[in-house]
C-alpha positions as CSV (number, residue, x, y, z in Angstrom):
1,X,0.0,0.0,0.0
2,X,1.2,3.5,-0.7
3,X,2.2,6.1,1.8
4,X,-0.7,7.9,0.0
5,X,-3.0,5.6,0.2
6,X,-2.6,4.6,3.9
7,X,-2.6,7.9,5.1
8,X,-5.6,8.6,2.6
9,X,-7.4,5.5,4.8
10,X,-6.4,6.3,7.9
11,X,-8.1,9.7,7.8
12,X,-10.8,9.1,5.9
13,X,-11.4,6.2,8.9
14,X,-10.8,8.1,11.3
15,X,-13.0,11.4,9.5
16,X,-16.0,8.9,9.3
17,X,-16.0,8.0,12.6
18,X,-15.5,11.2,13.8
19,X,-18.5,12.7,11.0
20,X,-21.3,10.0,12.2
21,X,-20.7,10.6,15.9
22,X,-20.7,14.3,14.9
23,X,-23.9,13.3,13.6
24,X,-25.2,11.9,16.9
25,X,-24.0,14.7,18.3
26,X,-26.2,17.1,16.7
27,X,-29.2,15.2,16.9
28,X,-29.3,15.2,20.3
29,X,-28.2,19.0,20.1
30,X,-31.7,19.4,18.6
31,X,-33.5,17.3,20.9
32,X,-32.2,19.9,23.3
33,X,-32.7,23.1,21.7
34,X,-34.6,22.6,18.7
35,X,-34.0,23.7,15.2
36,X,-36.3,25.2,12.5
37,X,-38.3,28.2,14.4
38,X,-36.0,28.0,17.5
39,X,-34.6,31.2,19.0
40,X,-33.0,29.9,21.2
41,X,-31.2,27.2,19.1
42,X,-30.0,30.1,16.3
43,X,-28.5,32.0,19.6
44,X,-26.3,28.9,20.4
45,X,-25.4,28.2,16.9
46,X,-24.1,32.0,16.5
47,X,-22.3,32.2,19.9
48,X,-21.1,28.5,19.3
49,X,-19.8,29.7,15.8
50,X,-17.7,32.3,16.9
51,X,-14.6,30.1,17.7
52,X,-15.3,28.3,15.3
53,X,-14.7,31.1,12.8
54,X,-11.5,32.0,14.2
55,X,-10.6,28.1,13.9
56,X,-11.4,28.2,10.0
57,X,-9.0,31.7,9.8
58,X,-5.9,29.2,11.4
59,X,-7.0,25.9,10.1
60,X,-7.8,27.0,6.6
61,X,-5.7,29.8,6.4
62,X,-2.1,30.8,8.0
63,X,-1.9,27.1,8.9
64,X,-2.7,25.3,5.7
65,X,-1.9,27.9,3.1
66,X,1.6,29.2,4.9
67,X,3.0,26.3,8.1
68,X,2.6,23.1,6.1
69,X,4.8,24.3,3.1
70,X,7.1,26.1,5.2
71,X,7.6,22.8,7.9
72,X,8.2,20.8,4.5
73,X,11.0,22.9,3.5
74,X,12.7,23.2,7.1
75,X,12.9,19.4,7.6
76,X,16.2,19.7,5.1
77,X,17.5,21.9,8.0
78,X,20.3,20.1,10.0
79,X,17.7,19.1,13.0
80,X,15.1,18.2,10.6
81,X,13.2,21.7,11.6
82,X,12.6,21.0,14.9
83,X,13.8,24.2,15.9
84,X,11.9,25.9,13.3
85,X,8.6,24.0,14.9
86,X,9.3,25.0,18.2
87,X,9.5,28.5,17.8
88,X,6.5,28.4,15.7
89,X,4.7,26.8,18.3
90,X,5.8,29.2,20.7
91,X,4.5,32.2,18.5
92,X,1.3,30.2,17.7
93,X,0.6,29.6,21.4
94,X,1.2,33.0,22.4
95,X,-0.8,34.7,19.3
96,X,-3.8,32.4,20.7
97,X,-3.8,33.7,24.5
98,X,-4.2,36.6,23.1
99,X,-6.8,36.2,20.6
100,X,-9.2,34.2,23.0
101,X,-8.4,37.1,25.7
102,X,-9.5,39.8,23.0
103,X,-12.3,37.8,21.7
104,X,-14.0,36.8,25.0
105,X,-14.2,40.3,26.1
106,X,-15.7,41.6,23.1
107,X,-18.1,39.0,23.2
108,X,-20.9,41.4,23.4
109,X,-19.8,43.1,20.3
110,X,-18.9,39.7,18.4
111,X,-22.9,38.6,18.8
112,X,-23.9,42.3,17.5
113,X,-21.7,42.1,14.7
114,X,-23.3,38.6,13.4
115,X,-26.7,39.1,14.9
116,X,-27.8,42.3,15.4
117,X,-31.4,41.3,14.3
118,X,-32.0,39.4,17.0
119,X,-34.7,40.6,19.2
120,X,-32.9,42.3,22.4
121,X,-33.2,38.5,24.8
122,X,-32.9,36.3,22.2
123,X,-29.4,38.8,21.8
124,X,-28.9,38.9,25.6
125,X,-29.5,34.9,25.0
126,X,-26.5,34.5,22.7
127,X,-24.1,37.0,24.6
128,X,-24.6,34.5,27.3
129,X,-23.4,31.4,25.6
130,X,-20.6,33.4,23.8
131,X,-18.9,34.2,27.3
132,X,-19.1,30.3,27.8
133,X,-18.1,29.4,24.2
134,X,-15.4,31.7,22.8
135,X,-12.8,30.1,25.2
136,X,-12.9,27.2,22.5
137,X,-10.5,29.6,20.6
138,X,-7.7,28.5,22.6
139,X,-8.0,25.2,22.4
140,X,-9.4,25.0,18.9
141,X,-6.4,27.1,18.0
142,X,-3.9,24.7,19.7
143,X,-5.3,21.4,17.9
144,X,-5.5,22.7,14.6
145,X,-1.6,24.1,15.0
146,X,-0.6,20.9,16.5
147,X,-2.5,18.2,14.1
148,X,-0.9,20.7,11.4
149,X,2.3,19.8,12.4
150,X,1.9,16.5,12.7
151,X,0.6,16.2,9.0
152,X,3.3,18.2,8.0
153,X,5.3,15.8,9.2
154,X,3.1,12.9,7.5
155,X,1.7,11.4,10.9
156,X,-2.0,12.0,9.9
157,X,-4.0,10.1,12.5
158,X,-4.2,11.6,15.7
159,X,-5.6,14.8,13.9
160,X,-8.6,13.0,12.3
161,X,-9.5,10.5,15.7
162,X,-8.8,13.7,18.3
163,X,-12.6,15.0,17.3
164,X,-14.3,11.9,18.3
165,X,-13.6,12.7,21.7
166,X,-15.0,15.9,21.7
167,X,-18.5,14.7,20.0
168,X,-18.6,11.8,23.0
169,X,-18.4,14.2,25.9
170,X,-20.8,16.7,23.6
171,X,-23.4,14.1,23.3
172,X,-23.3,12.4,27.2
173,X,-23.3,16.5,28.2
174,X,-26.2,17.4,26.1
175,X,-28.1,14.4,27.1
176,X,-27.9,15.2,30.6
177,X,-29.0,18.7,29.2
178,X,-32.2,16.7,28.2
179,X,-32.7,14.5,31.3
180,X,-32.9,17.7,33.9
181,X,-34.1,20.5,31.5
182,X,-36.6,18.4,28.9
183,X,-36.4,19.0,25.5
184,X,-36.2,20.8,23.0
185,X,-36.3,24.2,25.2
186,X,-37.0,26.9,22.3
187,X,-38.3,29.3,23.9
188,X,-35.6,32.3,25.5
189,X,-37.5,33.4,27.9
190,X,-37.1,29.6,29.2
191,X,-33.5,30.2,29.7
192,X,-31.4,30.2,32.9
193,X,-28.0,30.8,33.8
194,X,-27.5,26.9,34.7
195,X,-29.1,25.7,32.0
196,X,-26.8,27.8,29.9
197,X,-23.7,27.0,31.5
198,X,-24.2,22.9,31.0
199,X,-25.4,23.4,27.6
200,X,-22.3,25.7,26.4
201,X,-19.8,24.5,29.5
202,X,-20.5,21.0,27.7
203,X,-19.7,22.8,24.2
204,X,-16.4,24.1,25.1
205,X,-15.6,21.1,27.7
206,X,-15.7,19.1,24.4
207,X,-13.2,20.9,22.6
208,X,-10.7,21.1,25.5
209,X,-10.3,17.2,25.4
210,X,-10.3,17.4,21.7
211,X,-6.8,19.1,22.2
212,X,-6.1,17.2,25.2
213,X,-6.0,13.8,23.4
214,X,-3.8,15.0,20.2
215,X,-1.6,16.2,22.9
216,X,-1.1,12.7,24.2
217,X,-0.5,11.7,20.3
218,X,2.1,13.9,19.8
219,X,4.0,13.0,22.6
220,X,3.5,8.9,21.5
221,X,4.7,10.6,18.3
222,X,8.0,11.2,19.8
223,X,7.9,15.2,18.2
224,X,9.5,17.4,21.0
225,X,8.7,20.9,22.0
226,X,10.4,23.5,23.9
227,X,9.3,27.0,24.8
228,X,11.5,29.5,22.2
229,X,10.9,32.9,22.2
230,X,13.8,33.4,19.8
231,X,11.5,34.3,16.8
232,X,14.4,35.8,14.5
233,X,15.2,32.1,13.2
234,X,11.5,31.2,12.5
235,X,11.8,33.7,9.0
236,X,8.9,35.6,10.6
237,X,9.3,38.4,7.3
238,X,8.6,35.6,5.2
239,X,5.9,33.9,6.9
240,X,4.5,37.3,7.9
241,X,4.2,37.9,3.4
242,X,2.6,35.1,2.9
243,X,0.2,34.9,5.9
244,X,-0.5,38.8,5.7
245,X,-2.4,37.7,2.0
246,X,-3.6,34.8,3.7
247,X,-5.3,37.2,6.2
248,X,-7.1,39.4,3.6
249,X,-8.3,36.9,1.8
250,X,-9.9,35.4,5.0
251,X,-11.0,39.0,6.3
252,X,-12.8,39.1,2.8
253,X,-14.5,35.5,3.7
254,X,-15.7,36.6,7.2
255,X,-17.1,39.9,6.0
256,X,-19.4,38.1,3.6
257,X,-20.0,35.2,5.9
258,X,-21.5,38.3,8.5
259,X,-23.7,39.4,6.3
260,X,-25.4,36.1,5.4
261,X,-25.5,35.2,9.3
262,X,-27.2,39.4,9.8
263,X,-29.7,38.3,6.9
264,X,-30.3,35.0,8.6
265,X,-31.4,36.5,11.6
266,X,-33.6,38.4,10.5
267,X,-35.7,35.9,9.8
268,X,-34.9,33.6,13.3
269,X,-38.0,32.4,15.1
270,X,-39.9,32.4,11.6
271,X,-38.1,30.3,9.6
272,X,-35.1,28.0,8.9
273,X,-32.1,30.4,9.8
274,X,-28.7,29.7,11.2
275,X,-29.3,26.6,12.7
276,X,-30.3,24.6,10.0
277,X,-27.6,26.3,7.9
278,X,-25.3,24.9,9.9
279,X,-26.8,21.2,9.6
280,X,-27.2,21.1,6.2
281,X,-23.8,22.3,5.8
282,X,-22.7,19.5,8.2
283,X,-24.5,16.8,6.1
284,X,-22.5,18.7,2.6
285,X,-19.5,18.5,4.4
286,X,-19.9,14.7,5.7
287,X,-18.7,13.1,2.0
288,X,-16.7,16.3,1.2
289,X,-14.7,15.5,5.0
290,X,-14.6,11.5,4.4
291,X,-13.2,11.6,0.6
292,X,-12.3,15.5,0.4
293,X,-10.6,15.7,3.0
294,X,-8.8,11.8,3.3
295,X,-7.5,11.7,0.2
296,X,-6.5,15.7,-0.2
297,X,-4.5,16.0,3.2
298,X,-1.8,13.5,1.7
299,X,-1.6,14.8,-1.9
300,X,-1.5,18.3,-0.3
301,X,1.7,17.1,1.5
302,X,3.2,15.7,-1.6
303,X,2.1,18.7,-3.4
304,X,4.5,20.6,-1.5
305,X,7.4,18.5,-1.9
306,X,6.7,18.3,-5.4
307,X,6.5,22.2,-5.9
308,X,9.7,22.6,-3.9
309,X,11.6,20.7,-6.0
310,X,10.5,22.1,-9.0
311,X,8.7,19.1,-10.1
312,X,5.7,20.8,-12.1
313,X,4.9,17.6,-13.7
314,X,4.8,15.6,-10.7
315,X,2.3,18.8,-9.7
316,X,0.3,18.1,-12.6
317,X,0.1,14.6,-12.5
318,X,-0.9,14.7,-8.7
319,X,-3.4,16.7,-9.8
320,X,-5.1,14.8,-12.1
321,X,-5.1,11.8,-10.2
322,X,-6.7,13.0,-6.9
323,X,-9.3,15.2,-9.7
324,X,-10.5,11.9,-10.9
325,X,-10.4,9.8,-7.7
326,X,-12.2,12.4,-5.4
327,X,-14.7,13.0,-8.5
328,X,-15.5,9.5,-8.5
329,X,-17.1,9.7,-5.1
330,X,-18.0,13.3,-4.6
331,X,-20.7,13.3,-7.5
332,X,-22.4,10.0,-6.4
333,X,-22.5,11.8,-3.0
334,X,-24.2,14.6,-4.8
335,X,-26.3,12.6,-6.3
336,X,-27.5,10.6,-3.2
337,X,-27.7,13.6,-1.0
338,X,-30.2,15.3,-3.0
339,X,-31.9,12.5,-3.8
340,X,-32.0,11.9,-0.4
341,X,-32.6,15.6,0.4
342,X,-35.9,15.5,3.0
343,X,-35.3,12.2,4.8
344,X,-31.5,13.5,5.2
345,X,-33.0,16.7,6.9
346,X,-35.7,14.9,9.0
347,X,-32.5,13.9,11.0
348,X,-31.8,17.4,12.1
349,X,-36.0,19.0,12.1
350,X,-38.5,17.7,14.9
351,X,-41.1,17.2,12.1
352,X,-41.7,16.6,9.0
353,X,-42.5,19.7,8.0
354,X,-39.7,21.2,9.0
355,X,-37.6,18.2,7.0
356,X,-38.9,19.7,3.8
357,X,-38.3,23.5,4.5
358,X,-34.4,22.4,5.3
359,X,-34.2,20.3,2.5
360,X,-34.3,23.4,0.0
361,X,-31.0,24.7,1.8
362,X,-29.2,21.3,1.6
363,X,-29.9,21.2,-2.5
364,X,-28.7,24.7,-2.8
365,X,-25.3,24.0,-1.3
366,X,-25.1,20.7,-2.8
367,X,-25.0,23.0,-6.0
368,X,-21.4,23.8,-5.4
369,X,-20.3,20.5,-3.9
370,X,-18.3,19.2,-7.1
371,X,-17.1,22.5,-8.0
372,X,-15.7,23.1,-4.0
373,X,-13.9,19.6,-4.6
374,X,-12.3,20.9,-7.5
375,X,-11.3,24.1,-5.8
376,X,-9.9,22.1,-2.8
377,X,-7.2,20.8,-5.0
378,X,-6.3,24.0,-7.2
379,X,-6.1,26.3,-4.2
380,X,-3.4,23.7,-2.7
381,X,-1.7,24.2,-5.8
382,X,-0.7,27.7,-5.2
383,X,-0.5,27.3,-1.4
384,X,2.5,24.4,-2.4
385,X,3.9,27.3,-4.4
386,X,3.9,29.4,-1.5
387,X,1.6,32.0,-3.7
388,X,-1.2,33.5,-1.2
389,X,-1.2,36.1,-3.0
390,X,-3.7,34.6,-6.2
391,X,-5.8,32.6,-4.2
392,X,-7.0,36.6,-2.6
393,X,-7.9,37.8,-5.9
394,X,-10.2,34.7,-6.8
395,X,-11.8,34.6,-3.1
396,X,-12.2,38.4,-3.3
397,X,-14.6,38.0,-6.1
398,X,-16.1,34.9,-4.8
399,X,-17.0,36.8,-1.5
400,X,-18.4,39.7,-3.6
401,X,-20.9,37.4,-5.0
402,X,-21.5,35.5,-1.8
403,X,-22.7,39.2,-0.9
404,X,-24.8,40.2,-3.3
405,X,-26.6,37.4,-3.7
406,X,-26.7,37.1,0.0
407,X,-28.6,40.5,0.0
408,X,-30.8,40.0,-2.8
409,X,-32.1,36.4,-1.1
410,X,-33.9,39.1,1.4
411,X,-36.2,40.1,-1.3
412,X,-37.9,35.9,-1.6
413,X,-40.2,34.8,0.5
414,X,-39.3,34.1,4.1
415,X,-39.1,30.3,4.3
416,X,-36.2,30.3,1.2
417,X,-34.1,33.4,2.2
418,X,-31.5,30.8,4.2
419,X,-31.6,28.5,1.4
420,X,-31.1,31.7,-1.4
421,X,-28.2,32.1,0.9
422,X,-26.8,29.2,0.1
423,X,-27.3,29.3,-3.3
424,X,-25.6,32.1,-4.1
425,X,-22.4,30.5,-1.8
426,X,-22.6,27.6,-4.3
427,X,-22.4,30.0,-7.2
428,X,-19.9,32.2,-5.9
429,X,-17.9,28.7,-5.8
430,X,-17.9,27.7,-9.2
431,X,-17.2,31.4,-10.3
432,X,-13.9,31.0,-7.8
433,X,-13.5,28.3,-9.2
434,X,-13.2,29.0,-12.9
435,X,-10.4,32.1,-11.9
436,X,-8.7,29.7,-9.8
437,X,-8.5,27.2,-12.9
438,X,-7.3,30.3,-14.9
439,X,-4.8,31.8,-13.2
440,X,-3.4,28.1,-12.5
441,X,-3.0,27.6,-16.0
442,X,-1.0,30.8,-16.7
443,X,1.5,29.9,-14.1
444,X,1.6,26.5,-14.9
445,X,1.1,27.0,-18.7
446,X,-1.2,23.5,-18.3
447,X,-2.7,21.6,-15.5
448,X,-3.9,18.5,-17.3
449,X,-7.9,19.4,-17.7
450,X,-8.3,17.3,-20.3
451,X,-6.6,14.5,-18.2
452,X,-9.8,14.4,-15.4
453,X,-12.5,17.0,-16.9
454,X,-13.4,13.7,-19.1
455,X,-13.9,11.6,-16.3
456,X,-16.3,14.1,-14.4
457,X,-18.7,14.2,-17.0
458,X,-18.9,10.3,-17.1
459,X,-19.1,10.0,-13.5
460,X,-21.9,12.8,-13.8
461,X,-23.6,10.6,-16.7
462,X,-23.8,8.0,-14.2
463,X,-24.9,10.0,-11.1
464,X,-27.9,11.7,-12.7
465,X,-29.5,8.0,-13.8
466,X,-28.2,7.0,-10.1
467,X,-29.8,9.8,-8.1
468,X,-33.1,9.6,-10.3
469,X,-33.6,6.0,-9.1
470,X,-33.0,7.2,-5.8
471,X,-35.4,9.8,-5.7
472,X,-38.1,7.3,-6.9
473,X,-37.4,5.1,-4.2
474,X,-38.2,8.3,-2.1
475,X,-41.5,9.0,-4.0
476,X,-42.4,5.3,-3.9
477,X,-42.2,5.2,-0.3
478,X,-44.7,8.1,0.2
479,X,-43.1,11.5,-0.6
480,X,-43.9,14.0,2.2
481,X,-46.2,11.2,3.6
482,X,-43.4,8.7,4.0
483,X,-42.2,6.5,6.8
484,X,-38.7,7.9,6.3
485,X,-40.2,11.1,8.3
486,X,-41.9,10.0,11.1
487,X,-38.5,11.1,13.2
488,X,-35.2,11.6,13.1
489,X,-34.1,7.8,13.2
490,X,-36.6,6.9,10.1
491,X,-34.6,10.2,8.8
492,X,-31.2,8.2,8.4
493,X,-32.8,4.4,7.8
494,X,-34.3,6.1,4.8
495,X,-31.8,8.2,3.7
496,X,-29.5,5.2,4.0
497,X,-31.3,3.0,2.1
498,X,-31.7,5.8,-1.1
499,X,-27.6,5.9,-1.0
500,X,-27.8,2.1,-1.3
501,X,-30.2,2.2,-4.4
502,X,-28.2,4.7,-6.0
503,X,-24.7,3.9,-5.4
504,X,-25.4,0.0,-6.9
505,X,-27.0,1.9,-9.4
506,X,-24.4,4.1,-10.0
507,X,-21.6,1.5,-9.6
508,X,-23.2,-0.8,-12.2
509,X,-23.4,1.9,-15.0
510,X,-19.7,2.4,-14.0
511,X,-18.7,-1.0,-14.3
512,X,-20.4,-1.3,-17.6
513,X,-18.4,1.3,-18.7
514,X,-15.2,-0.2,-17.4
515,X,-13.9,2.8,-15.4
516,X,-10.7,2.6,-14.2
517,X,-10.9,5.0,-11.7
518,X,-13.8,2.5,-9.9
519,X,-10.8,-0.3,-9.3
520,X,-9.0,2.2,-7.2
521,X,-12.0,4.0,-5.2
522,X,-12.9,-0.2,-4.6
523,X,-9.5,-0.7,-2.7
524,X,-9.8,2.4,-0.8
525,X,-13.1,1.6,0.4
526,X,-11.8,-2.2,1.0
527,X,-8.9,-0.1,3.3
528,X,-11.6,2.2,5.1
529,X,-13.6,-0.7,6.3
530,X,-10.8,-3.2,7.4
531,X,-8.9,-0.4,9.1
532,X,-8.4,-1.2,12.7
């Protein structure tokens, strides 16, 4: 097995592991707090959100577009850049005290500046849970700079597994939410200080263990750190020009994501809003995690050796591959999800009802699931080449749309202004990604499109007959009427059972067509499952 492909497995284990008891997690979440009409449940999600966006700034951004390459490049050094890693650890610890510090005590202004819509308790609500929940900064910050590190360094695991944790003491902390308070408490007003402290306490408990455990790992990892305050040797001037792009270009993503999540709460209490914005995006981001994410993490690591040696073919070549191999899945996962579109919601709604007023917002970001996969791969490109500076101009105009569109969703009717939201998201996406594509072709002269852009549109041939099958085994089972709503676990036997239809549907047209790429996707499934 390659080093590729058992690190590919490893993760993608480990992420579907971690994704399904995220899963579990949430449910109970909403058993708790409710979801579609819930004030209270779209306070949580924005005060739970704020660390979280400051984890997407280091994990997306300064870490993943500026450490990874640069740890690549100082393992040549004579200690094999363990010097380099602890000063950079040092800085990164220090820059996160800091930020949590700042953060927390703005907390008031933080909930103002995403919800200021709110009605004045639900707002008094969220403030509440921020003070409880922003502390996750730290300790998000920490485990993303750590399992960073360690993938730099092409030990994968501990990174992928360290979540699990966090959705286990998550779920046991909301269900005792559920056994003293009852469930789901919607209602602000209902609210009281203890029943806000176990609820977000258990929120932010979670994510301290999280860091905990990939602390333990990196230790059984035999990686050392020291406290180094000698920052002149960690080439801070060069960091500091790549990160400082880096920076706008995430800057540019928060200011549109603010906007959406101002628009969203306008319409809180009334219809689907933040909440189920964030659970549709966590059922998008379940195959885009498992496949995405698995088989991405390693070719981004061999990206960078690749591009620091000057092998451009190598660069091409790895792109083209993990093109056609995360194609292969991601548009039979597009298929299946919107297919499986209502049932999939009923897992996250209280009734049926609800299911099908989510569902629109899960097929409108499923509209930009390919092209995100796509983008995932060309905007590691230029990260490899330590070139920040591109990937701002293409996510300045994607944002700009994400915007407008974002605005102009106020003006449909209430119950589809979340999921015009994120429709225009997906469209911004494949406008990204069509720059990104261009201004990868200029510096590269060719990236190999007509090696994998073939294989997409035959895996999309496939899909569509796939997803239409499952779809009728949706209708056949009763539509709105179904047995696949009555609650939340019917939600997931039914969704299941429309992925089953589709993918042997969707595999058989495939091998009928004798598709190579379906010999490989088989024998990294074959690793997923008999992982230990």
């Amino acid at each position: 097995m390659s080093s590729i492909g058992r690190a590919s497995t490893l993760i993608a284990a480990g992420t579907l592991v971690s994704r399904l008891t995220g899963f579990l997690r949430s449910v109970v979440l909403v058993a708790a707090v409710g979801s579609v009409g819930s004030r209270a449940a779209d306070a949580f999600t924005i005060a739970n959100q704020l660390p979280n966006n400051l984890y997407a700034i280091i994990s997306t951004g300064l870490l993943t577009a500026v450490v990874v390459p640069q740890i690549v490049q100082a393992a040549a050094h004579a200690d094999g850049g363990r010097a380099f890693i602890s000063k950079l650890f040092t800085l990164g610890t220090v820059a996160l005290v800091a930020t949590t510090a700042i953060g927390t005590i703005a907390a008031p202004l933080l909930v103002q500046l995403y919800a200021s819509q709110f009605t004045p308790d639900q707002l008094a609500l969220a403030t509440a849970f921020a003070y409880w929940c922003i502390p996750q900064l730290l300790f998000y910050g920490l485990y993303a700079l750590l399992g960073e590190i360690l993938n730099a360094r092409r030990v994968y695991g501990p990174f992928t597994w360290a979540p699990i944790a966090n959705n286990v003491i998550s779920i046991a902390g909301f269900g005792v939410f559920i056994v003293i308070f009852g469930g789901p408490v919607t209602e602000v007003a209902d609210w009281t200080p203890t029943m806000i402290a176990l609820l977000a306490g258990t929120a932010t408990l979670g994510i301290v263990v999280q860091a905990a455990v990939l602390m333990v790992f990196w230790v059984r990892a035999g990686l050392h750190l020291r406290p180094d305050f000698a920052w002149r040797g960690v080439g801070l001037r060069n960091i500091g020009r790549l990160a400082g792009w880096t920076f706008l270009m995430v800057v540019v993503g928060q200011v549109a994501g603010i906007v959406q999540s101002q628009i969203m709460s306008v319409v809180s209490g009334d219809a689907p809003a933040a909440t189920v914005a964030a659970n549709a995006w966590l059922l998008y981001m379940l195959p885009f995690s498992v496949f995405v994410l698995s088989i991405g993490t390693p070719y981004f690591t061999q990206l960078s050796e690749h591009a620091a040696a000057g092998r451009d073919e190598e660069v091409r070549a790895d792109i083209a591959r993990s093109i056609r191999l995360l194609g292969l899945f991601m548009v039979i996962s597009t298929a299946v999800l919107a297919a499986a579109a209502v049932p999939a919601s009923r897992i996250f709604t209280t009734t049926a009802d609800y299911a099908v007023d989510a569902s629109w917002v899960l097929l409108a970001f499923l509209v930009g699931l390919i092209p995100q996969t796509v983008l995932f791969i060309i905007g590691r490109v230029f990260y490899a080449y330590n070139d920040t500076r591109t990937p701002f101009f293409f996510t300045l105009v994607q944002a700009s749309i994400v915007i407008i569109t974002a605005v102009l969703a106020l003006n449909l009717p209430t119950a589809f202004v979340t999921a015009g939201i994120a429709l225009g998201q997906s469209l911004a996406v494949c406008v990204q990604l069509a720059l990104a594509t261009w201004f990868l072709r200029r510096r590269l002269s060719r990236i190999g499109i007509r090696r994998w852009m073939p294989s997409l549109a035959l895996f999309a041939a496939a899909a569509v007959p796939a997803g239409l099958v499952g779809w009728g085994v949706y209708l056949l089972s009763g539509a709105e009427t179904s047995w696949m709503l009555q609650n939340q676990f019917t939600g997931a036997l039914g969704s299941a059972l429309i992925g089953v239809v589709a993918l042997a549907v969707y595999i058989g047209i495939l091998a009928l067509l004798r598709v190579p790429e379906l010999t490989a996707a088989w024998q990294t499934i074959r690793r997923i499952i008999s992982r230990r």
